[in-house]
N, C-alpha and C positions, 0 to 999 in steps of 0.2 A: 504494500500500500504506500502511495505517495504521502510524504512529509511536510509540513513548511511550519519554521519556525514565527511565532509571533512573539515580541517582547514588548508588552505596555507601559515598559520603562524609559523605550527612545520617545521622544519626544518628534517627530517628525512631523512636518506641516502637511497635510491632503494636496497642496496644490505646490508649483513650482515658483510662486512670486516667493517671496521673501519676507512679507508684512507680517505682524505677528498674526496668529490665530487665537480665537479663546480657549481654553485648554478644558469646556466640558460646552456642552448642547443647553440653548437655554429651556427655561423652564418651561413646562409643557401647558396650554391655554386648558387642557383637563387632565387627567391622570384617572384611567379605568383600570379596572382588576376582574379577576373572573366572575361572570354573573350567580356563581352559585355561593360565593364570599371566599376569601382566600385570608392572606396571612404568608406572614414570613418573606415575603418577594424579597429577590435577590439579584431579577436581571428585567430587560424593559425592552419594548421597542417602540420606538417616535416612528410617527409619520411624518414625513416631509411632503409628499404626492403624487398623482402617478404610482408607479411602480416603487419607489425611492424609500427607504425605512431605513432605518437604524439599529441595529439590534447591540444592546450592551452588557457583557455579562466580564463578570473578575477582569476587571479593566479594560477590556477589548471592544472595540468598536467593529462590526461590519456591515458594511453598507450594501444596501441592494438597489439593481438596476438605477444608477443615479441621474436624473431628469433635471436641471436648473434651470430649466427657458422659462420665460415669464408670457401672461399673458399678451397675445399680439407675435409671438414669435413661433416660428415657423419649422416644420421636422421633414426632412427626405424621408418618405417610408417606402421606398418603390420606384417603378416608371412609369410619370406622367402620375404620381401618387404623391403628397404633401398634405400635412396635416397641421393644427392652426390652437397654439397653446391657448387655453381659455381662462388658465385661473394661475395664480402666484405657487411659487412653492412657500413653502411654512419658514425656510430660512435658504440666506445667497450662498453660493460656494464659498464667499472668504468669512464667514461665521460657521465653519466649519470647525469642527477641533478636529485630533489627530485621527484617524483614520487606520485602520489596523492592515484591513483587506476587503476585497469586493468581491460580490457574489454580481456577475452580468448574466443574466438569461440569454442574452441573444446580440447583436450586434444592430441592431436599428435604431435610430439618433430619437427616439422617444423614452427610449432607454439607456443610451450613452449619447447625449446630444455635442451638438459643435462646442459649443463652450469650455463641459464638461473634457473633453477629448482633447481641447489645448491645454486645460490648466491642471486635471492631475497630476500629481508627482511620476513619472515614469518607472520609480522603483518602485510602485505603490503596487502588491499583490492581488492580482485579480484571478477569479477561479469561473470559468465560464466555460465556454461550445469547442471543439475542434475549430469550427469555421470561423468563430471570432476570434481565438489565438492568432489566426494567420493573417488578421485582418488587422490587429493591434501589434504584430512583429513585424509588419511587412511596412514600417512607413519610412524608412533610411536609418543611420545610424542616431541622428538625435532626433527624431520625435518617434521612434519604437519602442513600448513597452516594455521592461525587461524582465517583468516577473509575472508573467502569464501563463495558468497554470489549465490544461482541459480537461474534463470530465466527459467520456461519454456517459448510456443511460445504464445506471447502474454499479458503476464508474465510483468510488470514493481516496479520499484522502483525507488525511490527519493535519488540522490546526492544532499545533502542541504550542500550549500557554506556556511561555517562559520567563518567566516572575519571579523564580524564587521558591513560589507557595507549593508546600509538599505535606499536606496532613492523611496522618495515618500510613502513610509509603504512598499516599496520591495525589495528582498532581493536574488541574481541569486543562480537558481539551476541548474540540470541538468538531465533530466528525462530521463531514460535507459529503452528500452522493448527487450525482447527477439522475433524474427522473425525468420521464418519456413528456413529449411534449411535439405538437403538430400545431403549427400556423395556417395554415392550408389543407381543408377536409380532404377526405381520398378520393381517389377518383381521380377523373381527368386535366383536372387543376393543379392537381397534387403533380403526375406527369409532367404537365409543362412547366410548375414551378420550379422541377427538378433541373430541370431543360434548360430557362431561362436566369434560374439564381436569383427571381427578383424580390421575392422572401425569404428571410435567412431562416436558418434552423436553429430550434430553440429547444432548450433545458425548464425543466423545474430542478426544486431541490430541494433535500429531504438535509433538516437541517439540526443536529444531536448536541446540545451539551452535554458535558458527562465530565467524568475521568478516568484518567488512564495510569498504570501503575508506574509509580517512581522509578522501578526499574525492568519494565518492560514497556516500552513503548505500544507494543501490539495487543495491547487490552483493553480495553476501555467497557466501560458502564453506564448507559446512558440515564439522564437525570430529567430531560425535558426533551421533546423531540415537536419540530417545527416542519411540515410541508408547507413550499411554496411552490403553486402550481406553474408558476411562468405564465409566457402567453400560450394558451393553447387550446384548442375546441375539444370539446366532448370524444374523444377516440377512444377505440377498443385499446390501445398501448398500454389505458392508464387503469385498466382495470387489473396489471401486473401487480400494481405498488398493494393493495391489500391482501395480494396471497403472499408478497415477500413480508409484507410487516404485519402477519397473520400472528396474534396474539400479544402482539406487541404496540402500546397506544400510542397516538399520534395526540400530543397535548394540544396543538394549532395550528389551524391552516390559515394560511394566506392565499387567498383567492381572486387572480385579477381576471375583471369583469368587462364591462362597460359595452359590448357587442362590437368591436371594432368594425366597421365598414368600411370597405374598399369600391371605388379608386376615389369616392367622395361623397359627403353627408345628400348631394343630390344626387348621384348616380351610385346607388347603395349599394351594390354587385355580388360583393363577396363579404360576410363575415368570415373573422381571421381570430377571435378571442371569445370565451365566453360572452352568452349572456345571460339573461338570471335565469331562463328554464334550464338552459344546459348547468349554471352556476349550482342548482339545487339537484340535478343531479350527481353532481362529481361533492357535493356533501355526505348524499346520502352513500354512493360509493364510499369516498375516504374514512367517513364517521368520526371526525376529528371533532375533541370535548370543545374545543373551541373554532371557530370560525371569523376572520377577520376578513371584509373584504377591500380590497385595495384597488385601483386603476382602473376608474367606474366614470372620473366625469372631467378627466384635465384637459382631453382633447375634442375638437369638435368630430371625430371621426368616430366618436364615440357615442352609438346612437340606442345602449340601453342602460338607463339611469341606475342611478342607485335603488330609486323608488320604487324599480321596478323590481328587482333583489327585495327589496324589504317586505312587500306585500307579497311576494311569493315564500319568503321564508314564515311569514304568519302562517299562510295557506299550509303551507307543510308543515306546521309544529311544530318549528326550530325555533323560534325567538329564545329561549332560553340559552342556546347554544353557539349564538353570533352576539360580536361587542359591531359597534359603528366606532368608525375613528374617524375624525376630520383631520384636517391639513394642521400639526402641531401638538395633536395630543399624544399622548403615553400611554402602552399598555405596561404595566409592570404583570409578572410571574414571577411563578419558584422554581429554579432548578431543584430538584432532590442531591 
């Protein structure tokens, strides 16, 4: 199994200017916990928007699919495809703090936008697709990536927390696998998508706090366990993930939504991402105690609201089992 080390001790800046950064996330506009009452939290995840989250546990930061365009600004998704930011993120890329590593689902600028892609730090570890490796190595010797790390489906590697902190002979990691994920339904689109490359291929990711033993690296025990679906429609692939994590719980999903439409909000052609019917069934599938849903309403390309998620999660039974997060709030949990 692949390795990478994190140390929450360097102090490195997210971006390559120079200006200081604050050195924590500000405070969250709410702070929610699990709907059935909780206790003890020990780790959180902010929303920023879009796809973009923060997860923070024993000092470490990783950020997912990171999005900083602001409303009125503008995304490649395609050809003869563009898509039209409609709401702020919760915080700008230089209120950033440190940054640990990135989890990228996919390579499309809604999810690593222009900005975003000149100002990270280039050593900044990012764990993502085959196809976006090559896409983030391949830009000449100073603006290529250098810690870019693939997953195929199924695919894992070890974040080993390197701190210091060893109780009991153990010492927290964080175990990342790449999970099946389609942008483009099957069929004859799927075909020429293969054809033409004008949808990239996309990752979920089954995401493990835990620990692992002092002195065996290759252990680990997991304490919280996190799916995040990616972008991706309703496919047979994903009915793999609960005969592998067959007995085994899934503490929270993250579920991006919003029915993406192609090639534009007037000519609606192709849905490319969930939406809330297909969103409630890949619940009922996963059966995750918790459900979060994320990247529902930042772009206009984006033509099934949240609202439409929430009234079908009533209709189903679920409200007990979904938190809502807006642009800035906190989920805190407990690692075991």
């Amino acid at each position: 199994m692949k390795h990478l080390s994190l140390d929450p001790r360097k102090e490195e800046p997210p971006t390559r200017d120079h200006a200081p950064h604050p050195t924590s996330l500000p405070s969250a506009k709410e702070t929610k916990v699990h709907p059935a009452g909780a206790g003890g939290e020990n780790a959180s995840l902010f929303f920023i928007g879009t796809a973009t989250t923060i997860l923070e546990w024993e000092g470490i930061r990783i950020m997912t699919d990171p999005n900083f365009l602001h409303a009125g600004d503008h995304v490649h998704l395609g050809p003869g495809v563009t898509g039209e930011r409609v709401t702020n993120p919760a915080i700008d890329l230089h209120e950033l703090p440190r940054i640990d590593a990135v989890l990228l689902s996919h390579y499309h600028a809604d999810h690593f936008d222009q900005k975003v892609e000149a100002s990270l730090r280039r050593s900044l570890p990012i764990i993502t697709t085959p196809h976006a490796k090559s896409c983030l190595q391949s830009k000449g010797p100073e603006e290529s990536f250098t810690e870019v790390h693939e997953l195929d489906f199924f695919q894992s590697m070890m974040l080993d927390i390197n701190d210091g902190t060893i109780t009991a002979g153990k010492k927290p990691a964080i175990k990342v696998t790449g999970m099946p994920g389609k942008h483009v339904p099957p069929g004859p689109l799927s075909i020429a998508n293969d054809l033409l490359k004008a949808v990239p291929p996309t990752n979920g990711w089954m995401v493990e706090l835990g620990y692992s033993s002092a002195s065996n690296d290759e252990s680990f025990e997991n304490g919280y366990r996190i799916y995040i679906s990616g972008d991706t429609l309703m496919v047979d692939e994903l009915k793999e993930i609960p005969e592998r994590y067959k007995g085994q719980n899934i503490d929270l999903m993250l579920i991006h939504l919003g029915g993406t439409t192609i090639p534009s909000p007037s000519v609606p052609l192709l849905m490319v991402t969930m939406d809330a019917k297909q969103g409630i069934e890949l619940v009922q599938l996963i059966q995750p105690d918790v459900t979060i849903p994320i990247h529902y309403d930042d772009y206009n390309v984006f033509l099934s609201p949240l609202s439409d998620f929430k009234k079908a999660v009533e209709e189903a039974g679920l409200s007990s089992k979904v938190v809502y997060l807006d642009r800035k709030d906190r989920y805190k949990f407990k690692v075991k």
